[in-house]
C-alpha positions in Angstrom: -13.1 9.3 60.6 -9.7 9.8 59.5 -8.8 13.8 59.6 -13.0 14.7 60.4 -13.8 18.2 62.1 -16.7 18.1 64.5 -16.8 21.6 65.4 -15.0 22.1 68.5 -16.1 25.4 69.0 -19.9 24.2 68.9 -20.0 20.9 68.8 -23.0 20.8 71.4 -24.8 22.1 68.2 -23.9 19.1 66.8 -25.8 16.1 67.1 -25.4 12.3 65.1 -27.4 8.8 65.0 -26.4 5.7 65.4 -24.7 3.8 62.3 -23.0 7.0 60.9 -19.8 6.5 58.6 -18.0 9.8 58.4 -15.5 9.0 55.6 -11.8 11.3 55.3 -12.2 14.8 55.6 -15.9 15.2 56.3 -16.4 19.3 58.2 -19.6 19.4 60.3 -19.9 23.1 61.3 -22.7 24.3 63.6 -20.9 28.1 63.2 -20.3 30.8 60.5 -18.3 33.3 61.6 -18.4 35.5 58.4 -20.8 37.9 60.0 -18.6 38.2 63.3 -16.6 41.4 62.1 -19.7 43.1 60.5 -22.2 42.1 63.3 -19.9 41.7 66.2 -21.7 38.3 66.4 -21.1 34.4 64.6 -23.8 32.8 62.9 -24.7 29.3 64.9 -26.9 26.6 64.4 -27.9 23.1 64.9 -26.8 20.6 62.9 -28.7 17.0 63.4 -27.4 13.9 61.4 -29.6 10.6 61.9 -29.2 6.9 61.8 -27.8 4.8 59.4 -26.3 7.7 57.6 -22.9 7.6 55.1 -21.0 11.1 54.5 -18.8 10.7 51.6 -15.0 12.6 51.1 -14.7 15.5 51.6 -17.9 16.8 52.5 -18.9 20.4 54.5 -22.4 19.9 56.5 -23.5 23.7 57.1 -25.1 25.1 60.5 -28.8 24.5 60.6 -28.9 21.6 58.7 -30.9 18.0 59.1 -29.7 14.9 57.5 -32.4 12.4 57.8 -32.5 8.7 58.5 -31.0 6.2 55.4 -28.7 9.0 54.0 -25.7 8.7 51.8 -24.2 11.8 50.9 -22.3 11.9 48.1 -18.0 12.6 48.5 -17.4 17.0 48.4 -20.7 17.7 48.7 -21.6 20.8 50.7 -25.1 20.0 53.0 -26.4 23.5 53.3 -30.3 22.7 53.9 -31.7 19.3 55.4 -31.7 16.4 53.4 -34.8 13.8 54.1 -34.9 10.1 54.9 -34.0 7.6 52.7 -32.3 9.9 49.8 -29.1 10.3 48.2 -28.2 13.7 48.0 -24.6 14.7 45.7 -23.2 18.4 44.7 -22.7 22.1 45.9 -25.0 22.7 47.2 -26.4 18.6 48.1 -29.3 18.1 46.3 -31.4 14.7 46.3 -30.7 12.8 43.5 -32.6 9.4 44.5 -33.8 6.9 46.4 -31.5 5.1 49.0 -33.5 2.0 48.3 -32.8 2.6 44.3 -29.5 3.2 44.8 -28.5 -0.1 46.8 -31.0 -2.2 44.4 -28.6 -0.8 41.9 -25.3 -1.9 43.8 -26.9 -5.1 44.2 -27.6 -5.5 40.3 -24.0 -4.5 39.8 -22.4 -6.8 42.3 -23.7 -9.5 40.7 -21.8 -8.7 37.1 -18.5 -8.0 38.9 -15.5 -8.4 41.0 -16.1 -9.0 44.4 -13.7 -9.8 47.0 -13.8 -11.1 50.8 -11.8 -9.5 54.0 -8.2 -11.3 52.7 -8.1 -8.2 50.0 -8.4 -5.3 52.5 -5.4 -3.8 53.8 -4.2 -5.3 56.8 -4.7 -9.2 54.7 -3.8 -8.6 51.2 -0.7 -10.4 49.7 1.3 -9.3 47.1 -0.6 -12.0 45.1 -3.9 -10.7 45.3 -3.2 -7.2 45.2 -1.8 -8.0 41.6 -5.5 -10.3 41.3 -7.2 -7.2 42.5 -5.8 -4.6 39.6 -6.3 -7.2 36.8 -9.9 -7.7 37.6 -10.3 -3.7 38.4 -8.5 -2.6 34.8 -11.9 -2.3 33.1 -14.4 -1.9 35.6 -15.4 -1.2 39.7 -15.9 -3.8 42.0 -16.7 -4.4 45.9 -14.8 -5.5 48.6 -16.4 -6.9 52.2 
């Protein structure tokens, strides 16, 4: 959850499953203070995120907002209405794009025509070695790590 923002103003607003990844950068804001001069008052809402969710880069999740169950959110996407089970939702604003069932079948399928590499490649086990091993087999293509 490196560098996240839950928002600390509201973050009783704010509420999130079990099995969530927030990746780097991710905003969850349950305020919008744009109408606070105009109004004299801050827009609020909840904002409720369930299980088994993923939140790519980058991302802003808007004040009254649901993410369901089985979610992956695509990296600098901006959540600005709810987002139902077992989707994938990518853009400004998120929109569903798929199935969360398609899209890992579709991992899977790829996986099995690629590199893939166990816990000795992530960064607190790599060598020199297979850091070099890594880039060659990455020049043309993606691959997974564990």
């Amino acid at each position: 959850m490196g560098e996240c923002i839950i928002d600390p103003g509201h973050c009783w607003l704010i509420e999130i499953g079990d099995r969530v990844t927030l990746a780097p950068r991710v905003h969850i804001l349950a305020h919008d203070a744009s109408t606070k001069r105009p109004l004299g008052y801050t827009l609020i809402g909840k904002v409720t995120i369930g299980n088994d969710v993923f939140i790519g880069a980058g991302t802003i999740v808007l004040p009254n907002t649901h993410i369901g169950n089985n979610v992956i959110i695509g990296a600098g996407s901006v959540v600005s209405r709810s987002i139902p089970d077992n989707s994938v939702a990518i853009g400004n604003p998120a929109k569903v794009v798929g199935t969360f069932d398609d899209y890992v079948n579709k991992r899977k399928e790829q996986m099995a025509n690629t590199a893939v590499f166990d816990e000795s490649y992530t960064i607190h086990q790599i060598s020199v070695v297979k850091k070099e091993e890594m880039k060659q087999k990455l020049t043309h293509s993606i691959g997974f790590v564990r």
